[in-house]
N, C-alpha and C positions, 0 to 999 in steps of 0.2 A: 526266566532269563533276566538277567541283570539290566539297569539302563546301561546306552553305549556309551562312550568316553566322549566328554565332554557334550555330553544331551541336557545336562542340568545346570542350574547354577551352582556354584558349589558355597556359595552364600546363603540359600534360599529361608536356612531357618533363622539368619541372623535377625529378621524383622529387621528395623530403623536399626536395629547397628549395626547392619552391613557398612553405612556410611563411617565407620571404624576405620576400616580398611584406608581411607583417605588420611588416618594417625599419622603414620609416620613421618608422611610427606610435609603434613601441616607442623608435626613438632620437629621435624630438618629445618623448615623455612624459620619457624620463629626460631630459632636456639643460634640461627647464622644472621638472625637479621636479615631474611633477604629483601627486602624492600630498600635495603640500602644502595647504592650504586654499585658502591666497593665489593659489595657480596660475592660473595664464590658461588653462590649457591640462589643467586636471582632467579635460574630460570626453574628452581622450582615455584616460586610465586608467578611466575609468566605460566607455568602451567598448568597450573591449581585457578589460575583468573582464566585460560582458556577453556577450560572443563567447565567451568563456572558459567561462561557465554554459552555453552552448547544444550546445558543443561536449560536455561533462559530460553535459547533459541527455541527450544522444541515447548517449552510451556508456553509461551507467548502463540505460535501456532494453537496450540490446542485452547487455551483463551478464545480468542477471536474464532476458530470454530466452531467453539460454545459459545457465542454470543449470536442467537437468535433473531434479535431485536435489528442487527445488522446484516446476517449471513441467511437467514433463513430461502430466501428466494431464490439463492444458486448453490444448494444444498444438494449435493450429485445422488448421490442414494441419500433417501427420504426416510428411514428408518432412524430413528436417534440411536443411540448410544444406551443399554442396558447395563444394569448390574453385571449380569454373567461377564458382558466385553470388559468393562468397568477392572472387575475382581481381575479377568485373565493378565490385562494389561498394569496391574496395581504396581509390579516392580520393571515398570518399562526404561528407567535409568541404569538398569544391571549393566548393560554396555558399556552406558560412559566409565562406571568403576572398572573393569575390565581392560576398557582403551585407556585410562588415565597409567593403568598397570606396566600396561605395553610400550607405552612411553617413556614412561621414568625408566626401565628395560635399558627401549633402545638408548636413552641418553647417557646412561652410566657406562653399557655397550661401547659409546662412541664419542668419549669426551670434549670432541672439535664443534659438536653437535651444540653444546650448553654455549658454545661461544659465537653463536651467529649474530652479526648484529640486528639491533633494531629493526634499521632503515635501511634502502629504501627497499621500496615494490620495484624493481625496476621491469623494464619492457621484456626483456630476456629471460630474467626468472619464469614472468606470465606465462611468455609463449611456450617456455620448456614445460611448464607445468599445466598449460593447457594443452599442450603435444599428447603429452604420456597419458594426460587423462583420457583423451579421446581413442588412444591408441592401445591403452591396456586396462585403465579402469572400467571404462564402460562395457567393451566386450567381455571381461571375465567376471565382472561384478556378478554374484548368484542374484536373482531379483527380491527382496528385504521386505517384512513386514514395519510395518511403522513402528511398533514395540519390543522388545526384549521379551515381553511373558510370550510371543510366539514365535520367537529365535533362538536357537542352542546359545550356547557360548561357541563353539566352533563356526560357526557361520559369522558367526560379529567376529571372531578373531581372525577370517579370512577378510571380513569388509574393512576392518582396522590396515590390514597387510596391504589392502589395494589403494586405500585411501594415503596411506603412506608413500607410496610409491612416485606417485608426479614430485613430489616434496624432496624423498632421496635423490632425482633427478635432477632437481632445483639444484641441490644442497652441492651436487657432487660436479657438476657445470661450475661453481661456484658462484652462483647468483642466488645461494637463498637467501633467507632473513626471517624474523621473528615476524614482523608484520604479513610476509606472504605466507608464513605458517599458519596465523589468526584468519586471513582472509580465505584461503584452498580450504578450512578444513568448517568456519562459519558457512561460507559459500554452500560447500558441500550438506551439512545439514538443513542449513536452511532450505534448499529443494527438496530435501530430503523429505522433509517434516512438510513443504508445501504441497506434495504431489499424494501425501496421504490424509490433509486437512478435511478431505470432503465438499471441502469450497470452489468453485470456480472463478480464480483471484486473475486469469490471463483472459485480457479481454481479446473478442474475437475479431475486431477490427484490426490487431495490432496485427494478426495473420492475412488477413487481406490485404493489409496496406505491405506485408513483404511475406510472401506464402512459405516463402523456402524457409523461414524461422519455425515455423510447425516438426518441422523438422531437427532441430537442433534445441530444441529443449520441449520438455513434454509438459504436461499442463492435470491437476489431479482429476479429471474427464478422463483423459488419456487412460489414466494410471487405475482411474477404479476398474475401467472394463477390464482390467488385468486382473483382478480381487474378484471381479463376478464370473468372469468367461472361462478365467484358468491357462487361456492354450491362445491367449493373441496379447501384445501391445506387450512385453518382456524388459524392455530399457529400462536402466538404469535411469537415465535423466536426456536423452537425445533419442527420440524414434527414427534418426536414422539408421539406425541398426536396426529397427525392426521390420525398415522397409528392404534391409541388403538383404535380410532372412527369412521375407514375404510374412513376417507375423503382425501385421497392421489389421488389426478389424476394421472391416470398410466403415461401420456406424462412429468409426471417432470422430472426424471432423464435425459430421452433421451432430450428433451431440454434444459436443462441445459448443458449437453457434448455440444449440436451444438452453443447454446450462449457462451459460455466459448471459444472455437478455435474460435469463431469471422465469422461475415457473411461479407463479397464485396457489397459495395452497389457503382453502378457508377452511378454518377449525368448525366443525360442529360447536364444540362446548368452550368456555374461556371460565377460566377461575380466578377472579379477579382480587391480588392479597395485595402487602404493602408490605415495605422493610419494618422487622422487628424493632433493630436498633443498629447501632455502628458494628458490633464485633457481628451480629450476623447475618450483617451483609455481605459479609467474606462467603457465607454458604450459598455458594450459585456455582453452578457449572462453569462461569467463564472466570472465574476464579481460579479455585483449584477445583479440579473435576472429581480426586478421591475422596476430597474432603466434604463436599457437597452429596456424595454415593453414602453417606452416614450420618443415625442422626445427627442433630450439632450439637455442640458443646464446648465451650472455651476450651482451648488447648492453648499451649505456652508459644507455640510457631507463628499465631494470629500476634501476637502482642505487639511484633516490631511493624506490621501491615496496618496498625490500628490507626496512626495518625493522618495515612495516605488515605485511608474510609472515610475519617472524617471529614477531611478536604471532600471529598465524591461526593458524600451526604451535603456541605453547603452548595455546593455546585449545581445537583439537583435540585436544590432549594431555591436554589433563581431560576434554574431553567432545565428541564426538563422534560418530557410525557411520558405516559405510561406505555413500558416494554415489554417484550415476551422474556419470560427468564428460562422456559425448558416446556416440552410439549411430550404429546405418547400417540400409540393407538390401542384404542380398544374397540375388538373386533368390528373393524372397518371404518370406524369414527377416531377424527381426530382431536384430540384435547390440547389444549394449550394454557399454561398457566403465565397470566399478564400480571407485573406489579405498579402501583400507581408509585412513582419516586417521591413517596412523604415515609418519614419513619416514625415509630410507637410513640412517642412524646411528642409527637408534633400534632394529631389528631385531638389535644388537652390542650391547646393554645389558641384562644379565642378568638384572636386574629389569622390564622390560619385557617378557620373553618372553611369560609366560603374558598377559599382559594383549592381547598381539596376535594371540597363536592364538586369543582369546576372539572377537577380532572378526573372523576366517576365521571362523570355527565359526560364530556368527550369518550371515555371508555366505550361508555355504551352507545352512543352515538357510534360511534368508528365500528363496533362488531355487530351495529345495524346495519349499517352501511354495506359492509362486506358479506352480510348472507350468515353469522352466526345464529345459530339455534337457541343457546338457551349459554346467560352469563349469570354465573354464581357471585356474589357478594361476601367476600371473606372478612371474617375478623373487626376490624373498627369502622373496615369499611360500611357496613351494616346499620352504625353505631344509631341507636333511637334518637341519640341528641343531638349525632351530627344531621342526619338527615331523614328522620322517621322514620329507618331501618329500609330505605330505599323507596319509600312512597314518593320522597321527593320529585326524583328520575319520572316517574310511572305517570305522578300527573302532571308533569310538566310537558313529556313526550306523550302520550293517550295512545300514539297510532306505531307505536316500537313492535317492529316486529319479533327483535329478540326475545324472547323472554327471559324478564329477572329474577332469580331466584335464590336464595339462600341452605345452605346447610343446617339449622335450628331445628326442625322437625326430628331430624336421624338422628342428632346431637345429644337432643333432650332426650331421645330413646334413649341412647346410650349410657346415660347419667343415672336414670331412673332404674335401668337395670341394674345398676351398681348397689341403693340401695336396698339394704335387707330385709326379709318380713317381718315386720312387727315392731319397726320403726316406728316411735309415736311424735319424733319430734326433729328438727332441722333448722340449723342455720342457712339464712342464702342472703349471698352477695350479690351484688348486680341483680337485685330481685326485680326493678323495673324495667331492665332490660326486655327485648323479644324472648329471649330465650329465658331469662330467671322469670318472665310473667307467665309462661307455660307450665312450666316448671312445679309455680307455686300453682296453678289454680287445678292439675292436675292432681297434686299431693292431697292440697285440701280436701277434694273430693274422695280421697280415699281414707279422711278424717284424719291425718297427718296435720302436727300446727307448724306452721311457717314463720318463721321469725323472721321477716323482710328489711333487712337492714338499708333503709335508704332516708334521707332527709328529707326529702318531697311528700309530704301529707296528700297533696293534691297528686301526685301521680298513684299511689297508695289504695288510695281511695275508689281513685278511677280501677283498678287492676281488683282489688275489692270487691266493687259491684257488678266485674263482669262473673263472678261465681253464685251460682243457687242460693237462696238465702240462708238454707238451713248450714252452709260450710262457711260461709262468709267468716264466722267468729274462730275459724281454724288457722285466718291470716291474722297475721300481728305484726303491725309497725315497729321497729327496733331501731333507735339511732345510734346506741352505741355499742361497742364491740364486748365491754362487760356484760350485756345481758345477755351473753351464748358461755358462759362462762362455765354452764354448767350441762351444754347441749354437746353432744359428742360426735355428730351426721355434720359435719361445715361443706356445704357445696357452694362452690370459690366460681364469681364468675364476675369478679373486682381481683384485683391482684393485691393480695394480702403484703405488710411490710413482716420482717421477723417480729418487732413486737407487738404488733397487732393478733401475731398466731401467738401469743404467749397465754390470749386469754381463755384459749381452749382445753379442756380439761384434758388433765390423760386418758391416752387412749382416742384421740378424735381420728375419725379419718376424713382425710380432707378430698372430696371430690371435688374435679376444676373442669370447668370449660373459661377459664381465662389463657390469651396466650401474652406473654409467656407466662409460664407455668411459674408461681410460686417455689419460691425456695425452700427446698423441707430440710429446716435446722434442727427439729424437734423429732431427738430420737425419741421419744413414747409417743408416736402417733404415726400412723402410714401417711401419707401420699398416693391416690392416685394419679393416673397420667391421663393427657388429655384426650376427651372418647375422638371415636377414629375409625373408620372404616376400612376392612381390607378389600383393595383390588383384587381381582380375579388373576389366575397365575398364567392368563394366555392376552394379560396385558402387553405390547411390545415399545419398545426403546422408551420405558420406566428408566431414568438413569439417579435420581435426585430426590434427598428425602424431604420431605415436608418438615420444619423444622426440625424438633426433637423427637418426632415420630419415628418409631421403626423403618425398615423400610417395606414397599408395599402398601401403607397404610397414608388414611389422607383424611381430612378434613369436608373434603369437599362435596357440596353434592353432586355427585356424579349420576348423570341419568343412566337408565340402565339400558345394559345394552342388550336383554332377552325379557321379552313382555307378555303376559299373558292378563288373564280376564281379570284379576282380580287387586284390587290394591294390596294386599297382604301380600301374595305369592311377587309380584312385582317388588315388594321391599327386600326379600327373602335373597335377592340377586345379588344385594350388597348388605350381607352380615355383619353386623356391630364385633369389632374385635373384643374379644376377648380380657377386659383389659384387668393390668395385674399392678395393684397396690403394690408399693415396693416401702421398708422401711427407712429412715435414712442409713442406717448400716447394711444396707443390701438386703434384707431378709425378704423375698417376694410374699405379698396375701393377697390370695386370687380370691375376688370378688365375687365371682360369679355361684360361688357354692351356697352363698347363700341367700342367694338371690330368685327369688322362683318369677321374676316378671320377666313373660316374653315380650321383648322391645316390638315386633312384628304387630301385634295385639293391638298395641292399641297407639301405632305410628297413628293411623288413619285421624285417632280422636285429636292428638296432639294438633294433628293438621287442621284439623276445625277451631281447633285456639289462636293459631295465628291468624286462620283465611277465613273464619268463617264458609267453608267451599267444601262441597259436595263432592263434588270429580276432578279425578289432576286433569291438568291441561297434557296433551301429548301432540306431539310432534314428528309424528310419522313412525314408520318401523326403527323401535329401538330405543325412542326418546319415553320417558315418560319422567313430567317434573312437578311436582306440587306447587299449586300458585303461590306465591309470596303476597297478593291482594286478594281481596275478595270483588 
């Protein structure tokens, strides 16, 4: 059986040029000039700017309920936002094209319509248009999900019809105007969009101090038990209609008091990263929310957003602390990922250093304080130079309940699994690093020679002597990027310039643990991506990807969340993906064919290179984390 008339969009396959459809309107306006007074043809631009507010209206809601860092403690269902809702909701603008249709309709319909003035709002318009709202919108309104992906077009073209209706009442009294057309139909969204935010934005005092307003406008507490129960709390935007039709669930008010004073929710785990740079810092949830559901990657719609970033970035730069940018659960534990507000070049500015390990140190401090379990050290934050790869924190605080921890053990699996058997030789970058010292002193051992690109003799040296003596002479100091010139294994964990990768021969592949990833300009050599761990698929409100990572996949060490006797079988919970060399012309080379080392094997060793330690620390059912000290 066929879909029913009008169940679909009839746009759906257009992707991003559905917003086509707004053509004509836009080439009317310019070809008449409407922005001129004189125009005949004005109030197509007064229409194309009110669609424009509406479209604003409803992202600026969805921002601010993605901002965590602000909302999270009257957060009414506690679930985040998944992919699956994510994808359902991707074309939730399909309306506003729809309504913008139905407009430009009625207006050619009704010529006297293009000619309302301006001004004013007067008192008579209100009252006729707050009349008819109370007396035919509200009762016949069908009750609306907050998106287009889970509304027909038939249902938004009856909610179009009703919304229009107080306005034709205005219009035909003769007291409408343009401005009371802007204000009934923003008015209208904007409750619209507030009652499905998730937030609890209506404080509960203001209903004490006059009860009867509970009444006359609802509050999104109200409106979720509507989304969970099904069969109570039905209003449009005033529950007294649902007290005329006894459909008030008794538990609203008393929930709405305890969401309004706000619930403590503490994260088991925190992943503690930091902004890459300006263009992706646009990738957060309280940004744009579809854009942040993928990996990132410069797109042409970021360009005109860039300079408003960079104001944010000096802003945080004077003054800021570190915030939650998105959180999950995994089975029964809550995750949440903090970023310290410094960005990737600012971590390389000498006078900046102390200033940033100040704001690690509050980090951890603050997710001691509240009961966190165990706080991961992402990316520079780690960095050996800025802060001894977090030893700093550790013996500063001795009696930290949290425990610190890092991603490098699973990391370095994942790396080592990429290369192939019978590899007799390798470039490393960032060889003095935690991670490129593991790295190397694992390789040599398996008689691999290391070409440790770094200038410090004295650290060199130090990382040298921590290996058997008979492999020692498998390390080798390299200062400059000529002597891999004919080494084809580059494992990147410095972030290369293009011609610094120039001196690699054909054919190199370049494996990375730097973030960001190198740019692969050299079509005769692959690129792999950065190693990565995939989450388990009964993770819930996953909404947000880890930079350029797929989605699902993260960085981070994540404890696991099913534990058994063994360190081995316990790593086995969170599998090294899979990860697939791409060329720069697209072509995939999956690494793993020919690679026979299982990462599982010999995690545990790696773990004795950093900690020197015997046994992880564990932290109850569920937790289990490898120390970051000995």
């Amino acid at each position: 059986m066929g879909a029913a008339l009008l169940a679909s969009w009839p746009w759906d396959n257009l992707g991003f040029y559905k917003y086509l459809l707004y053509g004509p309107l836009v080439g009317k306006a310019v070809a008449s000039r409407a922005w001129e007074a004189a125009s005949p043809d004005r109030w197509i631009l007064l229409l194309l700017l009110l669609f424009g507010l509406r479209a604003l209206t409803y992202q600026l809601w969805s921002s601010y309920s993605n901002m965590l860092f602000a909302t999270r403690r009257r957060r009414v269902v506690r679930d985040g936002v998944d992919f699956h809702q994510i994808d359902k909701e991707w074309d939730w603008d399909n309306f506003l094209i729809l309504h913008v249709l139905m407009a430009a309709t009625a207006l050619y319909a009704f010529p006297s319509l293009r000619h309302l003035p301006l001004w004013p709002v007067d008192a008579r318009g209100l009252a006729i248009t707050a009349l008819v709202h109370a007396a035919a919108t509200e009762p016949l309104a069908v009750p609306q999900p907050f998106t287009a992906g889970l509304a027909t077009p038939l249902e938004h073209m009856v909610l179009g019809s009703l919304m229009a209706l107080p306005l034709a009442a205005a219009c035909a009294a003769g007291s409408g105007s343009v401005a009371l057309a802007f204000a009934y139909v923003l008015g209208f969204d904007f409750l619209r969009a507030m009652g499905h935010c998730n937030i609890e934005v209506v404080p509960n005092s203001l209903f004490q101090a006059v009860p009867v307003l509970r009444y006359l406008i609802y509050t999104p507490t109200y409106h979720a038990i509507h989304h969970t129960k099904k069969e109570a709390n039905f209003c449009l935007f005033m529950p007294l209609f649902d007290l005329l039709g006894g459909t008030i669930d008794p538990q609203s008010w008393e929930m709405h008091k305890k969401m309004s004073a706000g619930v403590d929710e503490v994260p088991d785990f925190v992943f503690l990263a930091h902004v890459v740079d300006v263009m992706q810092s646009l990738h957060v949830p309280f940004v744009l929310r579809t854009f942040a559901s993928t990996p990132f990657s410069v797109q042409l719609f970021l360009l005109p957003m860039w300079p408003f970033a960079f104001l944010v970035m000096l802003a945080m730069w004077v003054w800021s602390k570190t915030f939650v940018i998105s959180c999950y659960n995994l089975r029964g534990r809550l995750h949440q990922i903090w970023a310290v507000p410094r960005y990737g070049f600012q971590y390389f500015l000498p006078f900046a250093k102390d200033g940033i390990n100040k704001q690690i140190e509050l980090a951890i401090l603050r997710a001691d304080k509240m009961g966190v379990k165990v706080l991961s050290l992402a990316a520079l934050n780690k960095n050996e130079a800025l802060n001894g790869g977090g030893t700093l924190f550790v013996n500063k605080h001795p009696d930290l309940r949290v425990r610190v921890v890092h991603g490098n053990t699973l990391t370095a699996a994942v790396i080592l699994n990429e290369i192939p058997k019978g590899t007799a030789e390798v470039f490393l970058t960032g060889a003095t690093s935690k991670l490129g010292r593991a790295i190397a002193l694992y390789l040599c051992k398996k008689r691999v020679r290391v070409m440790m690109m770094t200038l410090s003799t004295e650290r060199f040296q130090k990382i040298q002597k921590e290996a058997p003596a008979e492999f020692q002479q498998y390390l080798v100091q390299v200062t400059k990027y000529p002597s891999a010139q004919h080494c084809r294994t580059w494992i990147v964990g410095k972030w290369l310039s293009p011609r610094e990768q120039r001196w690699a021969p054909p054919g190199t592949h370049f494996h990375q643990f730097v973030v960001p990833p190198i740019f692969g300009f050299r079509r005769d050599c692959t690129y792999g991506k950065l190693a990565a761990m995939r989450l388990p698929k009964d993770v819930q409100g996953l909404g947000a990807c880890e930079y350029s990572l797929e989605r699902g996949r993260c960085t981070r060490a994540t404890p696991a969340a099913s534990c058994t006797s063994s360190r081995a079988t316990r790593t086995t919970r969170w599998a090294p993906s899979t990860s697939t060399a791409s060329t720069s012309s697209g072509r995939p080379r999956s690494s793993t064919a020919s690679s026979p080392h299982d990462p599982i094997r010999f995690v545990a060793r790696l773990d004795r290179l950093y900690c020197r330690s015997q046994q992880p620390e564990t932290h109850g059912p569920g937790f289990v984390t490898f120390p970051l000290f000995s």
